[in-house]
C-alpha positions as CSV (number, residue, x, y, z in Angstrom):
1,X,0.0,0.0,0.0
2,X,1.7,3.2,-0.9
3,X,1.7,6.6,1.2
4,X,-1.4,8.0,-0.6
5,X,-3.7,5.2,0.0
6,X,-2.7,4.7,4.0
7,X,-4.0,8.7,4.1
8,X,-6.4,7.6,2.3
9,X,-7.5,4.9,4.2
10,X,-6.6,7.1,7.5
11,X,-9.2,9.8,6.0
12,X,-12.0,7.0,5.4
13,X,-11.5,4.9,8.9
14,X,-11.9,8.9,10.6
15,X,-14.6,9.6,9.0
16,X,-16.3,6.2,9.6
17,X,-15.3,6.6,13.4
18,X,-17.1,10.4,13.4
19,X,-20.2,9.4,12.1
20,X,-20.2,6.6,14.2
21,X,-19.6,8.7,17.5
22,X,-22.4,10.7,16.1
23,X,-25.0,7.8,15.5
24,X,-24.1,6.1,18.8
25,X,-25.3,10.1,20.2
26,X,-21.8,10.2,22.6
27,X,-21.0,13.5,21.8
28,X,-23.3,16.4,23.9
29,X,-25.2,19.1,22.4
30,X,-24.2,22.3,21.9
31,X,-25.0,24.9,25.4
32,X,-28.0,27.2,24.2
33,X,-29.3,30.4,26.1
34,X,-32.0,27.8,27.5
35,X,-29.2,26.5,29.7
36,X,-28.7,29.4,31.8
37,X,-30.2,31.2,34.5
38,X,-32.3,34.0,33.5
39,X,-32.3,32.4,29.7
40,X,-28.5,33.8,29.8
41,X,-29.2,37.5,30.2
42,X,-30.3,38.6,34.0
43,X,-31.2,42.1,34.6
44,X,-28.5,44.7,33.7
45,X,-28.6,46.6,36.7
46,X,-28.2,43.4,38.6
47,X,-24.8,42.6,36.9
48,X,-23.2,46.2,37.4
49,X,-24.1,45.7,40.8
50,X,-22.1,42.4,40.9
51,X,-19.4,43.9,38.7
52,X,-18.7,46.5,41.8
53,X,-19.4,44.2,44.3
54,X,-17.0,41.4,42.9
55,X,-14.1,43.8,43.0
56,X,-14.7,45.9,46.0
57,X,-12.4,44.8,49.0
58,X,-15.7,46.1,51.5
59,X,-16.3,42.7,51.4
60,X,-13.7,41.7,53.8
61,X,-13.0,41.9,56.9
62,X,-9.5,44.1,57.1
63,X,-10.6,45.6,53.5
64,X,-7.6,44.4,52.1
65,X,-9.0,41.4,49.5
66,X,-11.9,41.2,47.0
67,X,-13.4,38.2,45.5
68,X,-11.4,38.7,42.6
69,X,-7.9,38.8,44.3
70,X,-8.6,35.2,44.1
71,X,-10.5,35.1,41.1
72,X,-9.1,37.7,38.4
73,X,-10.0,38.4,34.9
74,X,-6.1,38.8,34.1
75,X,-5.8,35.1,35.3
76,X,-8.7,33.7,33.8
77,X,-10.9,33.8,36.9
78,X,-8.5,32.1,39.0
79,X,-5.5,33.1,40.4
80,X,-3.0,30.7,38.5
81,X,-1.3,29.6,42.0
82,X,-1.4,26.4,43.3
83,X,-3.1,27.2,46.5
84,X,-4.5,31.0,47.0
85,X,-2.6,33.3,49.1
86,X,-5.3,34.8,50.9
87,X,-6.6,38.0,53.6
88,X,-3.7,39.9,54.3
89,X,-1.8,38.7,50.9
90,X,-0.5,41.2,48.9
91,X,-0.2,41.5,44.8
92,X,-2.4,39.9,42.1
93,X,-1.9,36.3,40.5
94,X,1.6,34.8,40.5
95,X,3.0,37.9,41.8
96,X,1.0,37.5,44.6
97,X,3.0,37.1,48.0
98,X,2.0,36.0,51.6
99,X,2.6,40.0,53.2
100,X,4.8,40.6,55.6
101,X,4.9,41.2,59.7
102,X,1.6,41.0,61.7
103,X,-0.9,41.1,58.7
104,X,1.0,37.6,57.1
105,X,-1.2,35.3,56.1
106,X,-0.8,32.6,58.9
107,X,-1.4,29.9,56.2
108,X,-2.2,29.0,52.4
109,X,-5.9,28.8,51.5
110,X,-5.8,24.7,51.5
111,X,-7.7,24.4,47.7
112,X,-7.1,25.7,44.8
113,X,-9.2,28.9,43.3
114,X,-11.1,27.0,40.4
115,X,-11.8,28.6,37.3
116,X,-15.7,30.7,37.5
117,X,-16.5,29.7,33.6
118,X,-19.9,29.0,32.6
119,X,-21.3,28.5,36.3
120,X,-24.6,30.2,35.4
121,X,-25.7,27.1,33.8
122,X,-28.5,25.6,35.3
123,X,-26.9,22.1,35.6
124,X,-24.6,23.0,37.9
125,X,-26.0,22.3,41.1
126,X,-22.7,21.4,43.2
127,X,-20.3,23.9,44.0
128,X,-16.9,23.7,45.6
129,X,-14.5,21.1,45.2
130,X,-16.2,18.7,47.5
131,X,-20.1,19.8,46.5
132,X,-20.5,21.5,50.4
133,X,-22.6,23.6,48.0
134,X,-25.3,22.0,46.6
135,X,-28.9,22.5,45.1
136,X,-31.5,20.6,48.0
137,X,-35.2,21.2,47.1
138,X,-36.0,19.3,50.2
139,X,-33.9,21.5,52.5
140,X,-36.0,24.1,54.3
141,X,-33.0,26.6,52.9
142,X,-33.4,24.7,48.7
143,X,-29.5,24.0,49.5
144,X,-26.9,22.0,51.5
145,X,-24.3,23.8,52.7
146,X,-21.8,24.8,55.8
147,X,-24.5,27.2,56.9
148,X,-26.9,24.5,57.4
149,X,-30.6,25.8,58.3
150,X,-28.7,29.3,59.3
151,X,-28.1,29.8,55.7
152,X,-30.7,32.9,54.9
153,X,-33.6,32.5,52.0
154,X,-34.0,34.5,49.3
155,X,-30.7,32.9,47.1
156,X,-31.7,32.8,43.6
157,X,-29.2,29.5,43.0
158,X,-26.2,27.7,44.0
159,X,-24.2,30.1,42.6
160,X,-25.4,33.0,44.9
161,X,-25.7,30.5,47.7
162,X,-21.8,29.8,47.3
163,X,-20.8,33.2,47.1
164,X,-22.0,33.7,50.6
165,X,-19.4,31.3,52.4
166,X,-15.7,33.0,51.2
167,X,-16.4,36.1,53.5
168,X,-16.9,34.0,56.4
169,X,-13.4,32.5,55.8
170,X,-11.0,33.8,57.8
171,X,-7.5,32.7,55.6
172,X,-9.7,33.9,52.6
173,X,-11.7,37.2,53.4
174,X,-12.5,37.5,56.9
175,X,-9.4,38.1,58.7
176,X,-7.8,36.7,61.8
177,X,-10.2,37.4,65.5
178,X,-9.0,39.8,67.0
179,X,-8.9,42.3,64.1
180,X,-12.0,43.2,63.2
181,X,-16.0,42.3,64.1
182,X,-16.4,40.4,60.9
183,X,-13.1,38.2,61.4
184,X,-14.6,37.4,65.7
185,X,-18.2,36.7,64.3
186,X,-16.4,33.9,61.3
187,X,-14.3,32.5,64.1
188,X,-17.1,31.6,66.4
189,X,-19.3,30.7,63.5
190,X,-22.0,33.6,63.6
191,X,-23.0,34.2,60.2
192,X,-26.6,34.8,60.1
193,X,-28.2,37.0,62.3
194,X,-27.7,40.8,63.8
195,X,-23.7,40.7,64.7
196,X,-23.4,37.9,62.0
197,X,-20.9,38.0,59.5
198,X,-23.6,38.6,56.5
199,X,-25.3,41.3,58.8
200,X,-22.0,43.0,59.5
201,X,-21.0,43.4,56.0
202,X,-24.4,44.4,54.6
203,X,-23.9,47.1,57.5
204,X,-21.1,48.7,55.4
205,X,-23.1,48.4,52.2
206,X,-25.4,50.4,53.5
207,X,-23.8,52.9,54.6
208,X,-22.1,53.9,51.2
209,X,-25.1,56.3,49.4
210,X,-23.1,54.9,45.7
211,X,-24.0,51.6,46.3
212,X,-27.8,51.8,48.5
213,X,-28.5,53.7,45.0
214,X,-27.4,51.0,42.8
215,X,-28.8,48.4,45.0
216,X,-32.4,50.2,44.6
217,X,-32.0,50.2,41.1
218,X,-31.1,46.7,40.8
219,X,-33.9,45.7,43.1
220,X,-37.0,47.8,42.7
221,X,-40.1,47.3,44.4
222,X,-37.4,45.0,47.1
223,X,-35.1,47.4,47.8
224,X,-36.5,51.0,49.0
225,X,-33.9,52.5,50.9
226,X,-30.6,51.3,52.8
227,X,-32.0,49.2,55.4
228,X,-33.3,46.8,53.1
229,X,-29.6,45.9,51.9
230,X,-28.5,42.3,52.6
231,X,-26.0,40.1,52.0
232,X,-28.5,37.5,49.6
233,X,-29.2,40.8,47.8
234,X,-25.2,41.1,47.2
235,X,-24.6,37.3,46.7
236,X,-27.4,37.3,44.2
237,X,-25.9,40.1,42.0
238,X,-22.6,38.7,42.6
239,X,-24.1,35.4,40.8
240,X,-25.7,37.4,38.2
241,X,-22.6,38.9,37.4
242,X,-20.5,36.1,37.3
243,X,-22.5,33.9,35.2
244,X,-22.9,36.9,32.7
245,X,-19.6,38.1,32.3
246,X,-17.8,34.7,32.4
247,X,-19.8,32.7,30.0
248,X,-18.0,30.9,27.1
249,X,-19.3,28.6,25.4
250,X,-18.4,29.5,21.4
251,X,-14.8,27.3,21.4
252,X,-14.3,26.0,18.0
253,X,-15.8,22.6,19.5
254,X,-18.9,24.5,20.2
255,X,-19.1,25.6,16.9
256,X,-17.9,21.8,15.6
257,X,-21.3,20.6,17.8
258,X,-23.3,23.6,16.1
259,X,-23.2,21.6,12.5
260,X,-19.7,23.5,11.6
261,X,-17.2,20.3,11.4
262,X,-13.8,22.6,10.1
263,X,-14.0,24.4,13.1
264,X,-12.4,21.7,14.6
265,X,-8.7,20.8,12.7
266,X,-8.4,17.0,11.9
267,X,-5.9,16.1,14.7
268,X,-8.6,17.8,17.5
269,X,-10.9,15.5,15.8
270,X,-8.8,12.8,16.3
271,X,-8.2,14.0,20.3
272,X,-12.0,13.8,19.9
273,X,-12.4,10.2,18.9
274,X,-10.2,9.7,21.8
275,X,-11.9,11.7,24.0
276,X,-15.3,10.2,23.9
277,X,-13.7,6.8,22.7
278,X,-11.4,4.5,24.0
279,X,-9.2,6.8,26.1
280,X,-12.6,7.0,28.4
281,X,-12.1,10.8,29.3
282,X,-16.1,11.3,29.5
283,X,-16.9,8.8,31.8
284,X,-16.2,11.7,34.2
285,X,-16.2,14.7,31.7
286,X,-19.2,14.1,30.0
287,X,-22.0,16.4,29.6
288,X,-23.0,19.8,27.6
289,X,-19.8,21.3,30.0
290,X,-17.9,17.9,30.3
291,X,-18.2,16.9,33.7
292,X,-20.2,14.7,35.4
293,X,-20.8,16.4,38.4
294,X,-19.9,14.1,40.5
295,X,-16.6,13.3,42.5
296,X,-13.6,10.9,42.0
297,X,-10.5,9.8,43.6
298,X,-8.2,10.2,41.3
299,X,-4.6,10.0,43.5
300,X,-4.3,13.4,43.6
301,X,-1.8,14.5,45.4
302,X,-2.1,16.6,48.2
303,X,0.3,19.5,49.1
304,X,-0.8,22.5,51.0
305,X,-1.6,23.0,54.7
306,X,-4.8,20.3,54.2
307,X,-8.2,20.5,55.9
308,X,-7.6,19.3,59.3
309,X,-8.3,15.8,58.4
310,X,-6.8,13.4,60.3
311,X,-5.0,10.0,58.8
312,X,-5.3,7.7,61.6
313,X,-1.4,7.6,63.4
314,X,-1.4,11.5,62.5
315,X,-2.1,14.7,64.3
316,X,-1.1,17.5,62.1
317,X,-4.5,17.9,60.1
318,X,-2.9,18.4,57.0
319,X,-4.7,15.6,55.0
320,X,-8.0,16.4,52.8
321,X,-10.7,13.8,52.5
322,X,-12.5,15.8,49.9
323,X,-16.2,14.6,49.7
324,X,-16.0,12.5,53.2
325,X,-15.9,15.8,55.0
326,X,-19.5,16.6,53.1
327,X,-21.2,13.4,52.7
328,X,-19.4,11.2,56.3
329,X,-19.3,8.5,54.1
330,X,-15.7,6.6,54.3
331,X,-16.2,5.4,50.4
332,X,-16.1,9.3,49.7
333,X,-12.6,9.6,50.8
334,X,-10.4,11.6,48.9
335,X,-13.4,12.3,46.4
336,X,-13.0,15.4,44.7
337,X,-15.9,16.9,41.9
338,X,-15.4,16.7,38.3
339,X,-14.5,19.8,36.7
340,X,-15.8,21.4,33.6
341,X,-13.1,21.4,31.0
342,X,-14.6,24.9,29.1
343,X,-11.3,26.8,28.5
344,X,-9.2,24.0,30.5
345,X,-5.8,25.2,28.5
346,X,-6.3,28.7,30.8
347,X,-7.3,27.5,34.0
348,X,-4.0,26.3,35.5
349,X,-3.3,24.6,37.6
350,X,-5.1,21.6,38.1
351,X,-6.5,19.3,40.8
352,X,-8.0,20.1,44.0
353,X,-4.5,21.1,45.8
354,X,-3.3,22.5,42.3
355,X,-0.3,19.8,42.1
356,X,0.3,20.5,38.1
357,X,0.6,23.3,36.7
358,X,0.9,22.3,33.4
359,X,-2.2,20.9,31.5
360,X,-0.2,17.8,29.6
361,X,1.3,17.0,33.6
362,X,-2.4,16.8,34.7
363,X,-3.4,14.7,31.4
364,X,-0.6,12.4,31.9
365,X,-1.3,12.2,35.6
366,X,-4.9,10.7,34.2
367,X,-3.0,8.4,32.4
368,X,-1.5,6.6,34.8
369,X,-1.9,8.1,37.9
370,X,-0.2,5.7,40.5
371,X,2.9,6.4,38.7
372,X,2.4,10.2,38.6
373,X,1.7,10.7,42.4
374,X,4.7,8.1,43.4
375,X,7.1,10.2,40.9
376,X,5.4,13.2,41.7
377,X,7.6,16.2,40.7
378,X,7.6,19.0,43.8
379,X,8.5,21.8,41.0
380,X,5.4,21.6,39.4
381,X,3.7,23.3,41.9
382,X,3.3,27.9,41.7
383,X,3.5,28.7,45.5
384,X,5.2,32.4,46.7
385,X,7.8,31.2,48.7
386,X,8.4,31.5,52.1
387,X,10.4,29.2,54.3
388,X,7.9,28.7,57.6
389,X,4.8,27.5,54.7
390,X,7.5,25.9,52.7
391,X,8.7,23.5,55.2
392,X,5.1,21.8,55.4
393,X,3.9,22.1,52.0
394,X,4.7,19.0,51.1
395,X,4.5,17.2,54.3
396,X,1.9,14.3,53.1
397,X,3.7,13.5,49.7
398,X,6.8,13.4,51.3
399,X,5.4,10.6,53.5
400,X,5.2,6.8,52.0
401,X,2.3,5.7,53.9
402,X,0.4,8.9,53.1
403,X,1.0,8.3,49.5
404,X,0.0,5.0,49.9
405,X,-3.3,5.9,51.3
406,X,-4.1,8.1,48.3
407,X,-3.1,5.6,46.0
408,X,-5.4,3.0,47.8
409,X,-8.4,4.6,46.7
410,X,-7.3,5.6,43.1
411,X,-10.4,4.9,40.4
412,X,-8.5,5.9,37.5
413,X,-7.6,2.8,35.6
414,X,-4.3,3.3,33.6
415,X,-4.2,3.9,29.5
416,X,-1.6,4.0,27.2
417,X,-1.9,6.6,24.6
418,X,1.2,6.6,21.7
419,X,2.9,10.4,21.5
420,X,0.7,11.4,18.5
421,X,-2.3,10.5,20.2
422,X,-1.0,11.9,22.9
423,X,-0.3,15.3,20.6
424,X,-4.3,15.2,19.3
425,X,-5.7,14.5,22.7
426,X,-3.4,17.9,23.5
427,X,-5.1,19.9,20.6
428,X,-8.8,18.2,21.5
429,X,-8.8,20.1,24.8
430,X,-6.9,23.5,23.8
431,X,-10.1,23.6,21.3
432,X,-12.4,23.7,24.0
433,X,-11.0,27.5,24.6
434,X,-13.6,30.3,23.6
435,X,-11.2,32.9,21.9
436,X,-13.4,35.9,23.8
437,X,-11.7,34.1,26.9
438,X,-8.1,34.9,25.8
439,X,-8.1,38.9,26.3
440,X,-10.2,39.6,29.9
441,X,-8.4,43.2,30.7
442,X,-11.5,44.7,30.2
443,X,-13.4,43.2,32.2
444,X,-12.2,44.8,35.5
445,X,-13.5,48.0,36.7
446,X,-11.3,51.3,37.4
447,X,-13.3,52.0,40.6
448,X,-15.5,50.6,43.1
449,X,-18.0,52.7,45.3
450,X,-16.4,52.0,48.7
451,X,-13.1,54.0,47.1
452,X,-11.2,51.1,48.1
453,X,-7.8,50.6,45.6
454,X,-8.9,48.1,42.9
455,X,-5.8,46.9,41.4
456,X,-3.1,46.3,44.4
């Protein structure tokens, strides 16, 4: 057979495999403005609210961190560290340092920021990496959540009811107790309530005229004048806003699933095949957004100052069981939720502690994962350095039986991939990026209405 009739043959045996992905109905359909909140467009004045909200630092506690210190247009919604460097942190993205003297941040934020893309779609109903978030019709408060039946009503979806829990953090937004009301009421675990962390900060709203006007005009007939201000009303905007602004969902394989097949080049096509064939990436990352929603162990490994979770014959805390801590369920252990892979190639890094910070490092890590946590490479990791956090970063990897423990309860079954279809799996997922996703600069404000500094 010469060269022109293996291409040829290659060409026919692709095309065959296509349409047979397409009759057997694996791939999903294309996101429509049906799969949103609000059919995709809430109300205007509900998203500039948001849009202040999101970057104003009145939020926390000390006034020194917004939502988007952590989650930044210029890092495509994340922070592009392995773990955040939270409240009293100074800097944006990897430039982003742990502060200095008394206001240091006593510890890394123990997860990594995820990515915010495409969150206003209705299916998902889990947020956070181990779903404490979720959607509960049958929960006096419609979700689950760390608040429990404290949690307030009023939340127009997960999304708003997840934006209400970083401001009660202290290592994210809060503060240390001691330095201010908000940081006291988080430590004892007041949230609700006159005093309550949500109370406390909706105080503050109120009492700038900029933003009791734009709340009014976000909520008529709700909101008449400044007492009326309240946290859901903030966390709802700030949901409104987020799932707006931060909506991608016109990659070229969106457009390849809209009926155009060149938007896709042939060797995507080929990661395709792979994809949703035998390399069994959407067992987990299937779906319209590629992800399942659910949660996996996946050998992960865990760096970072941990949960508090103790591995029996240890006292440090610094293990993370991930969906255990949620569900107390022991088969849960070290179950961490699916992410979306919508504009995967800019959300670095990857995994629940942030362990790669490459994409092809996490994709070979799914490959053959006990190999990748036992040769796990400490330099892959984007941590400021600083020799007191440095020292325990990598206390649990540095430990056989803690590896061992991780590995234990691995679901990932190995598969071999040859280097080319290695290279088209590559070019599969970098074609899940929306190109309005590559330039976010404009999307941050030059002022907020508490006059707080925006950029530092």
């Amino acid at each position: 057979m010469n060269n022109i009739s293996i291409i040829l043959a290659s060409v026919i045996l692709t095309l065959v495999s296509l349409r047979a992905l397409h009759a057997g109905q694996h791939l999903p359909e294309a996101p429509t403005d049906s799969d949103y909140y609000d059919h995709g467009s809430p109300p205007n004045a509900m998203v500039e609210l948001g849009e202040k909200l999101f970057f104003d630092k009145i939020l926390s506690g000390n006034l020194n961190i917004s939502c988007a210190s952590c989650h930044h247009p210029l890092t495509a919604t994340g922070d592009g560290l392995s773990l955040p460097v939270g409240e009293g942190g100074r800097g944006l993205g990897v430039t982003r340092d742990t502060g200095y003297g008394a206001s240091a941040v006593p510890a890394r934020v123990p997860r990594n920021a995820p990515a915010l893309f495409n969150l206003g779609a209705r299916e998902f109903t889990r947020l956070f990496h181990d779903g404490r978030v979720e959607l509960d019709p049958a929960s006096v408060t419609g979700f689950n959540s760390p608040a429990g039946h404290e949690l307030p009503p009023g939340l127009d979806n997960v999304l708003a009811a997840q934006a209400m829990f970083p401001v009660t953090s202290g290592l994210e937004m809060a503060g240390q107790p001691g330095e201010n009301s908000q940081a006291d009421a988080a430590a004892v675990g007041r949230l609700a309530g006159e005093g309550g962390v949500w109370d406390l900060i909706a105080e503050k709203l109120q009492a700038i005229p900029e933003y009791v006007e734009l709340f009014i005009e976000a909520y008529p007939g709700e909101i008449a004048n400044s007492p009326d201000i309240s946290f859901v009303h903030a966390a709802n905007a700030i949901a409104a806003y987020e799932s707006t602004r931060w909506r991608f969902d016109n990659s070229p394989f969106d457009r390849y699933l809209s009926g155009d097949h060149r938007a896709l080049s042939a060797s995507a096509q080929a990661g395709m095949l792979l994809f949703y064939g035998k390399d069994g990436c959407a067992g987990c990352h299937s779906g319209t957004f590629q992800t399942d929603h659910d949660f996996h162990a996946i050998a992960m490994p865990q760096i970072g100052p941990g949960k508090g979770d103790q591995l029996e014959g240890y006292q440090d805390g610094r293990d993370d069981f991930g969906r255990e801590r949620v569900s107390g369920n022991f088969a849960d252990r070290l179950r961490f939720r699916t992410p979306s892979l919508r504009n995967v190639a800019l959300s670095a890094p990857y995994g629940h502690s942030g362990a790669f910070a490459k994409l092809e490092s996490a994709v070979l890590h799914h490959l053959d994962a006990l190999s990748s946590l036992q040769g796990y490479d400490k330099d892959q990791v984007s941590l400021p350095g600083r020799s007191d956090l440095d020292a325990l970063d990598f206390v649990v990897m540095d430990d056989p039986m803690r590896k061992a423990e991780i590995a234990a309860f691995n679901e990932l079954e190995p598969a071999a991939l040859k280097e080319r279809e290695f290279r088209q799996l590559m070019d599969f997922l970098h074609a899940l990026t929306d190109p309005a996703a590559l330039d976010l600069r404009l999307d941050v404000p030059t002022r907020v209405p508490s006059g707080l500094p925006v950029w530092d």
